[in-house]
N, CA, C and O atoms as a GROMACS GRO file, in nm:
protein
  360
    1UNK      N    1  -1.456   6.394  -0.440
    1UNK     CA    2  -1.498   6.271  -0.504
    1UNK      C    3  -1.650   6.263  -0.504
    1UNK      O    4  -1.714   6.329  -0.422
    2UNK      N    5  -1.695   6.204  -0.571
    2UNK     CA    6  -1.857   6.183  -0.609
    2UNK      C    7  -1.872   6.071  -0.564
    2UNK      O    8  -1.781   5.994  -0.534
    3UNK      N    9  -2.064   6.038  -0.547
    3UNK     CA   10  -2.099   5.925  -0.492
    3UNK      C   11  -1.983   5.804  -0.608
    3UNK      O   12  -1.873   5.770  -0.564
    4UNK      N   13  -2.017   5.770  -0.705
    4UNK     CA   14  -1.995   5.719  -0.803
    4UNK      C   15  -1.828   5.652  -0.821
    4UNK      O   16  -1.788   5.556  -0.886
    5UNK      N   17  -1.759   5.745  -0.739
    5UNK     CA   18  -1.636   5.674  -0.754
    5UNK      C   19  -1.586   5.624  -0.637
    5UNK      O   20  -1.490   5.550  -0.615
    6UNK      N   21  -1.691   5.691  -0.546
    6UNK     CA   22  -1.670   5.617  -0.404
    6UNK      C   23  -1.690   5.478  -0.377
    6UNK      O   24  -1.623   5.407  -0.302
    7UNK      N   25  -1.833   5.433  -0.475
    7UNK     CA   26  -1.910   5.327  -0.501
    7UNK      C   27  -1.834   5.227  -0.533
    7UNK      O   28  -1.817   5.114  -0.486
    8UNK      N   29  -1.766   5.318  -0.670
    8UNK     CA   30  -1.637   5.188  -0.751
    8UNK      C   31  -1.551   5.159  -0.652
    8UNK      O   32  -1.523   5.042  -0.628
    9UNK      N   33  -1.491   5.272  -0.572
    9UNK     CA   34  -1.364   5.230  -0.487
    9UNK      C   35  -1.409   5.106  -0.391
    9UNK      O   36  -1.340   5.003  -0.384
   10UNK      N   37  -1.504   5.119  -0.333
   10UNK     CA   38  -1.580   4.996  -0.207
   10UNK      C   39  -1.613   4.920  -0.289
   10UNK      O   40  -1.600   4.814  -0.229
   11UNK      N   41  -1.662   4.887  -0.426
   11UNK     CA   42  -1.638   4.777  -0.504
   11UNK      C   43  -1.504   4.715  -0.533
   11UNK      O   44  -1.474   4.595  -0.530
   12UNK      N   45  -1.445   4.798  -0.557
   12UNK     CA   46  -1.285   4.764  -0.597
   12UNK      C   47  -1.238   4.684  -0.468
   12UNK      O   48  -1.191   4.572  -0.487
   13UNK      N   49  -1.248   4.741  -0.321
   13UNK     CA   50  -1.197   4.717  -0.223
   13UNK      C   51  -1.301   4.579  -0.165
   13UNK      O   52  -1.226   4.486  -0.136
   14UNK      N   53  -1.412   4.552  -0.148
   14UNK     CA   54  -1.478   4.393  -0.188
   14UNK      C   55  -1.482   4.323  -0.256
   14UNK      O   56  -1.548   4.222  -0.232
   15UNK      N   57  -1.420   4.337  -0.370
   15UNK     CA   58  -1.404   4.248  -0.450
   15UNK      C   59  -1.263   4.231  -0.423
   15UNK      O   60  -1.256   4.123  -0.365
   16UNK      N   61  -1.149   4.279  -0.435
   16UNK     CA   62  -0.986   4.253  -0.320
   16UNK      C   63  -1.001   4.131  -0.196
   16UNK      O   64  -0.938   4.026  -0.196
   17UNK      N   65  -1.123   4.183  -0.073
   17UNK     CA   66  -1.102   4.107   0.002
   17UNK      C   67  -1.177   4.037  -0.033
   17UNK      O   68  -1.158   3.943   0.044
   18UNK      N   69  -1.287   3.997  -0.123
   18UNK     CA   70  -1.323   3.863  -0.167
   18UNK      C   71  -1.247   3.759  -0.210
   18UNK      O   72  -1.258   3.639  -0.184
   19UNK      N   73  -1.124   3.847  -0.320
   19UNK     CA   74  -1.036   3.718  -0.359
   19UNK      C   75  -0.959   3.715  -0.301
   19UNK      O   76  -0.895   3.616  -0.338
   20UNK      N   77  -0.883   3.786  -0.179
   20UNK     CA   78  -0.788   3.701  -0.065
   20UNK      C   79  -0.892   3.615   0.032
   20UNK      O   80  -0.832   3.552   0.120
   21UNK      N   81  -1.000   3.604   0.033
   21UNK     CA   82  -1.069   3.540   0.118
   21UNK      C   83  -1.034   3.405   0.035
   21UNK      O   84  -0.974   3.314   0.091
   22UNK      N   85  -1.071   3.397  -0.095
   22UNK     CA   86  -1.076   3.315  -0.161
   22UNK      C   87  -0.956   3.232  -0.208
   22UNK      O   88  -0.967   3.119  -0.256
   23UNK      N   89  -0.854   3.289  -0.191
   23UNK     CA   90  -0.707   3.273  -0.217
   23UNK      C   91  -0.629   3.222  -0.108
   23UNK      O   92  -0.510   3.189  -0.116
   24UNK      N   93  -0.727   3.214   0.028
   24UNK     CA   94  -0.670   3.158   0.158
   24UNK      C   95  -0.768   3.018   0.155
   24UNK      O   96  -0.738   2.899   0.166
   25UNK      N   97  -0.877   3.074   0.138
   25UNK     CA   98  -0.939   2.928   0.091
   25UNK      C   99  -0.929   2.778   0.051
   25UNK      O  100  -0.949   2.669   0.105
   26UNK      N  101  -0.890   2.821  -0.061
   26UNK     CA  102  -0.824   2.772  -0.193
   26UNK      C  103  -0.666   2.703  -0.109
   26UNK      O  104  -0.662   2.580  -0.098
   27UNK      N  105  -0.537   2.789  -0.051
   27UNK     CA  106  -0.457   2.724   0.014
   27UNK      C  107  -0.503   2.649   0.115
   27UNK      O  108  -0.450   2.538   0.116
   28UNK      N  109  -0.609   2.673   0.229
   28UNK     CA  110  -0.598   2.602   0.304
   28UNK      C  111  -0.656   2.481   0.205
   28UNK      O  112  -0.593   2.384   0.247
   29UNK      N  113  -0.758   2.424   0.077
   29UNK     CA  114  -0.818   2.325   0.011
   29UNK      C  115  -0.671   2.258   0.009
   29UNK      O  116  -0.644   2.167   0.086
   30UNK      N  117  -0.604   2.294  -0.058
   30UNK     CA  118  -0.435   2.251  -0.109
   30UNK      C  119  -0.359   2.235  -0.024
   30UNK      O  120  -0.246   2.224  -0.071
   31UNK      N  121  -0.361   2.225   0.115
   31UNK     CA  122  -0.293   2.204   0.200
   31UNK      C  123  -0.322   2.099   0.277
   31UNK      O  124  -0.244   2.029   0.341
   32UNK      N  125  -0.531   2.086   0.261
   32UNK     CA  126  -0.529   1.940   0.304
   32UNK      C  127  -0.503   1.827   0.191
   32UNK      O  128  -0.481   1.710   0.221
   33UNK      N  129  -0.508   1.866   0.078
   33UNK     CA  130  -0.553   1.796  -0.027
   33UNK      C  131  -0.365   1.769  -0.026
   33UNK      O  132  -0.346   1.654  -0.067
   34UNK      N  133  -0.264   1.821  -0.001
   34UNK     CA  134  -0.119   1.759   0.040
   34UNK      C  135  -0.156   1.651   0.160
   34UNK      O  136  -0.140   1.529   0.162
   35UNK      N  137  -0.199   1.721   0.240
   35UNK     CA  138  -0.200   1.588   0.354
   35UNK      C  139  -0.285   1.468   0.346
   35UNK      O  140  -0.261   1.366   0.409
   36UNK      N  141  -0.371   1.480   0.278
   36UNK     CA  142  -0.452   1.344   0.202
   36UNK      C  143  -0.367   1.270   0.121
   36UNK      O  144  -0.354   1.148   0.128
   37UNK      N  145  -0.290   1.368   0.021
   37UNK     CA  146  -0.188   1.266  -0.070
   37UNK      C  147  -0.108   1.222   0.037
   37UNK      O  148  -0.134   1.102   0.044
   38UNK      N  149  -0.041   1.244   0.108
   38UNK     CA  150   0.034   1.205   0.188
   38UNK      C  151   0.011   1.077   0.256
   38UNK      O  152   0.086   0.979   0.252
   39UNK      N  153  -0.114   1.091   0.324
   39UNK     CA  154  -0.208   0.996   0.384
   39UNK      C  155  -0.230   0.857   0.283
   39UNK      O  156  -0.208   0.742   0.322
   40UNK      N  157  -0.270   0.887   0.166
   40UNK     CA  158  -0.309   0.779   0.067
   40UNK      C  159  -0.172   0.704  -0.017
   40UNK      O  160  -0.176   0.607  -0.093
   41UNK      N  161  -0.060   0.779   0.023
   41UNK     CA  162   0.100   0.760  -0.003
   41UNK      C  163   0.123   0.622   0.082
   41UNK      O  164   0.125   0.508   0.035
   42UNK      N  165   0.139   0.660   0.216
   42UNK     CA  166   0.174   0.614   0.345
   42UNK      C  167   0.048   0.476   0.316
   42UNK      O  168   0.088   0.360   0.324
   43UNK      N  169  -0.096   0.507   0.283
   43UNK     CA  170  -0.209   0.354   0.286
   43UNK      C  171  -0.106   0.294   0.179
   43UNK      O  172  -0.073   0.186   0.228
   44UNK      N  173  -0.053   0.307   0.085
   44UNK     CA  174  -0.015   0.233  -0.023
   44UNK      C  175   0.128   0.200   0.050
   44UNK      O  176   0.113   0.095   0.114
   45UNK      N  177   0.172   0.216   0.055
   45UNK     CA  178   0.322   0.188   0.122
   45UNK      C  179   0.317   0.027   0.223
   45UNK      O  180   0.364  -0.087   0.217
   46UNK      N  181   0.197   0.142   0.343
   46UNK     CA  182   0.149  -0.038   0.420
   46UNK      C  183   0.115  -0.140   0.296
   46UNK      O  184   0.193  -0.231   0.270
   47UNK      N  185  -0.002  -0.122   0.224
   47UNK     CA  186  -0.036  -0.235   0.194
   47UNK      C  187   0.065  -0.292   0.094
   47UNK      O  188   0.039  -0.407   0.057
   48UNK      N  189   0.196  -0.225   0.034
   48UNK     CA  190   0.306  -0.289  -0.059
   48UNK      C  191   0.360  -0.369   0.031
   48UNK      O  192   0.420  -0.469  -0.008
   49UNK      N  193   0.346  -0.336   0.182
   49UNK     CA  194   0.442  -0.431   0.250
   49UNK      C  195   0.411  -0.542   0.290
   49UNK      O  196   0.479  -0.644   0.298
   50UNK      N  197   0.257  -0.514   0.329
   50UNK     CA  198   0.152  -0.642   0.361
   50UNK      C  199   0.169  -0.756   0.195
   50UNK      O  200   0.126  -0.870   0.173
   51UNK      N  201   0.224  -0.689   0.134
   51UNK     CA  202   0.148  -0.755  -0.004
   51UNK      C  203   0.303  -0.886   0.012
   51UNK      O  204   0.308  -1.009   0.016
   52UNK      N  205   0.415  -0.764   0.016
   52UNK     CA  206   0.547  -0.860   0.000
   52UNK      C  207   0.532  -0.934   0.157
   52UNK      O  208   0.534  -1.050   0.119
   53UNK      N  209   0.526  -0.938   0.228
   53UNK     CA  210   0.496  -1.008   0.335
   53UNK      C  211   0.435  -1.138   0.292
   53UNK      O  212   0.501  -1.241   0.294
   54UNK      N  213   0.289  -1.133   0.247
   54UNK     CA  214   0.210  -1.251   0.233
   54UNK      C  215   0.333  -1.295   0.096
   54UNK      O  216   0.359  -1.415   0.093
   55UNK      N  217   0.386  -1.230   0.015
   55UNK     CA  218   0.434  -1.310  -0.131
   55UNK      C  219   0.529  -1.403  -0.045
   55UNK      O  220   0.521  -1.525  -0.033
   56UNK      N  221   0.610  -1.326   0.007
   56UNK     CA  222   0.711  -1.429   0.114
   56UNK      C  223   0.700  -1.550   0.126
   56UNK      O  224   0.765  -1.649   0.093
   57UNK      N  225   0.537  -1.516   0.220
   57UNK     CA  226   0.501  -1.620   0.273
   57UNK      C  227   0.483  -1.727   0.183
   57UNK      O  228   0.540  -1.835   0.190
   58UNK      N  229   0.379  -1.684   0.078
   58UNK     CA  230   0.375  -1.806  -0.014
   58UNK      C  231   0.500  -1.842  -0.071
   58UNK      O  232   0.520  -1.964  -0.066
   59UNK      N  233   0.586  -1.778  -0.119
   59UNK     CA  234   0.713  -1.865  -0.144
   59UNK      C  235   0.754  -1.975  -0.054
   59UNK      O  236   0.778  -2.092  -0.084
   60UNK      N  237   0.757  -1.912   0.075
   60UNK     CA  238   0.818  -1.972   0.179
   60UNK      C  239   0.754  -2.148   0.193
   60UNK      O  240   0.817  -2.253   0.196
   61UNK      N  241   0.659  -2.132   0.196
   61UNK     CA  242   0.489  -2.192   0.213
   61UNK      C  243   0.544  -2.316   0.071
   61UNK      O  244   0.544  -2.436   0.098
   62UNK      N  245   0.580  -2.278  -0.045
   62UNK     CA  246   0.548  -2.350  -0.156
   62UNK      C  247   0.736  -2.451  -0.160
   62UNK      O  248   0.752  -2.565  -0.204
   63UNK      N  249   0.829  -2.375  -0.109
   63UNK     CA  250   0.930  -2.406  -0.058
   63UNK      C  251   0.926  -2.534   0.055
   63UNK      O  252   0.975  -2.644   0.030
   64UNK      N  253   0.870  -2.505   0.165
   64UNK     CA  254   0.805  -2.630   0.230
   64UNK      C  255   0.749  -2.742   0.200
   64UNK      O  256   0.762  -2.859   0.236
   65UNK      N  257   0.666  -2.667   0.106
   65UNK     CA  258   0.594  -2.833   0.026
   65UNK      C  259   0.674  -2.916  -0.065
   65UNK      O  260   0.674  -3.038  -0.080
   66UNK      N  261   0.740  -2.829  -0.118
   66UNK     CA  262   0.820  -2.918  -0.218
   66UNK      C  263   0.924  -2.968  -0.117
   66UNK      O  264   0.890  -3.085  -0.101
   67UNK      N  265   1.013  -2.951  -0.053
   67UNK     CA  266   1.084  -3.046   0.076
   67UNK      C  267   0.991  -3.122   0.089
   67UNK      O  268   1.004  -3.235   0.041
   68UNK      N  269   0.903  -3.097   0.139
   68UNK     CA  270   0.796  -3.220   0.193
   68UNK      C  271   0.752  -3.347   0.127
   68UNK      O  272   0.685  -3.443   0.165
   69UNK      N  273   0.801  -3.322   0.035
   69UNK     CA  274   0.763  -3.428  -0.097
   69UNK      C  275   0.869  -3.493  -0.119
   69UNK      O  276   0.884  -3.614  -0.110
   70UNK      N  277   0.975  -3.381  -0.160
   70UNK     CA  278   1.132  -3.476  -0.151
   70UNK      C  279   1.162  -3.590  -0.009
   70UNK      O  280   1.209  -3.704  -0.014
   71UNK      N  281   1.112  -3.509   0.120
   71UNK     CA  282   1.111  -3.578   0.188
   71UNK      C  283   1.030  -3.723   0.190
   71UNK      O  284   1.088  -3.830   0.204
   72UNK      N  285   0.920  -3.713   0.177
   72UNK     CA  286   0.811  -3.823   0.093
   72UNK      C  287   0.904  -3.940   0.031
   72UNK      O  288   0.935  -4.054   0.065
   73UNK      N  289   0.935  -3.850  -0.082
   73UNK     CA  290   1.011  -3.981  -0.180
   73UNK      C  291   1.129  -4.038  -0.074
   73UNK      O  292   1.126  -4.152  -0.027
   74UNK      N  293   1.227  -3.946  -0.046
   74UNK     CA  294   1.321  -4.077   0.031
   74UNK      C  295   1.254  -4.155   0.150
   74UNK      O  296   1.302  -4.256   0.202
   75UNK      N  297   1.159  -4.105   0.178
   75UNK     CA  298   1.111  -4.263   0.302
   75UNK      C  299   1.063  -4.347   0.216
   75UNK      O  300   1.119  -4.456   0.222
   76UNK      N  301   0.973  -4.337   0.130
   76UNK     CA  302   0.936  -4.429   0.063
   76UNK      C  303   1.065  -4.530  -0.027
   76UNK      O  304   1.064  -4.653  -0.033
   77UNK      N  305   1.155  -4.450  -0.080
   77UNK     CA  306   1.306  -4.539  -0.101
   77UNK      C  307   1.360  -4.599   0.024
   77UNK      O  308   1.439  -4.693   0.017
   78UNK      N  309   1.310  -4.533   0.168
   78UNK     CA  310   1.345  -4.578   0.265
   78UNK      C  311   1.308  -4.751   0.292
   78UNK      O  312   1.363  -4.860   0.313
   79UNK      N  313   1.169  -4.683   0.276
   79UNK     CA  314   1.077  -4.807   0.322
   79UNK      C  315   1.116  -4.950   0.210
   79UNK      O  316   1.141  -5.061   0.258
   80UNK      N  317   1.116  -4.924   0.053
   80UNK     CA  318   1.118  -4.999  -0.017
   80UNK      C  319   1.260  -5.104   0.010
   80UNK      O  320   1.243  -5.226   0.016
   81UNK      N  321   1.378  -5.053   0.022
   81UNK     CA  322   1.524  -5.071   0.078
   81UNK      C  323   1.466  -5.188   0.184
   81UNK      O  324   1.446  -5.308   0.169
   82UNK      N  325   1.448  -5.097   0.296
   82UNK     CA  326   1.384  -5.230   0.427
   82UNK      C  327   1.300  -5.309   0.372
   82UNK      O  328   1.342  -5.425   0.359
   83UNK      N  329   1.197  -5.289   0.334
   83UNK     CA  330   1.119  -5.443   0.274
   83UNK      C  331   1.232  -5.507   0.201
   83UNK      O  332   1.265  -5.619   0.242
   84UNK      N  333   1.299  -5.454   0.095
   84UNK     CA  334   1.392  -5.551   0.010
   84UNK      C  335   1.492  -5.657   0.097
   84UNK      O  336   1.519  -5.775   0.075
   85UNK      N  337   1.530  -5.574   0.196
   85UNK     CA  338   1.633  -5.600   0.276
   85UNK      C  339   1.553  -5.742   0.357
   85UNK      O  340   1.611  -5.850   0.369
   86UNK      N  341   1.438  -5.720   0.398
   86UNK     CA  342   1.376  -5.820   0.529
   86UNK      C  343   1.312  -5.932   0.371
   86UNK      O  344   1.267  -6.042   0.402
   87UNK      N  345   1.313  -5.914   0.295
   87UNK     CA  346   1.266  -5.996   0.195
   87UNK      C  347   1.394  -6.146   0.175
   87UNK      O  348   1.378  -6.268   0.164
   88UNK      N  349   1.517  -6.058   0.178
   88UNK     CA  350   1.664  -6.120   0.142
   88UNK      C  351   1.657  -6.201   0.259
   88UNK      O  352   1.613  -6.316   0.262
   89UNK      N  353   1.695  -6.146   0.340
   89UNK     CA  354   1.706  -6.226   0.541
   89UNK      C  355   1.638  -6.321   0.514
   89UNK      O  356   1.707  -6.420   0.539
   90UNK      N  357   1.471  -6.374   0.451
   90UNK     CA  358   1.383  -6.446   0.495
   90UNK      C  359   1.440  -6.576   0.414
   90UNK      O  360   1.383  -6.684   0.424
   0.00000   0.00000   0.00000
């Protein structure tokens, strides 16, 4: 063999382990870049739950108030009844 094809062969053979260097690289990039999706999966998941949590709440919350009001009105039918009533007696 001549200088010349020896040259090519050790080219041939660095440029090989350049692109498995590069090809392990590249997987390990894609392997975190899975565990990031993963990661940013799981952030979204919490905050869907935080989200239905607080919606709950405000239902729950807006549910209360309106009782609270119904409640309102019958004391006030309450109250009006007793005045009527202590009005009659007098």
């Amino acid at each position: 063999m001549n200088l010349t094809a020896i040259s090519a062969i050790i080219a041939i053979i660095i440029s090989f382990v350049g692109l498995v260097i590069q090809l392990v690289a590249v997987g390990i990039y894609i392997g975190k870049l899975e565990g990031f999706k993963d990661l940013v999966n799981y952030k979204f998941a919490e905050q869907k739950d935080r989200l239905d949590k607080h919606n709950n709440f405000i239902t729950r919350l807006y549910e209360v108030e309106r009782r609270q009001g119904i409640d309102e009105e019958k004391i006030d039918v309450a109250n009006h009844r007793i005045a009527d009533l202590e009005n009659k007696g007098v």
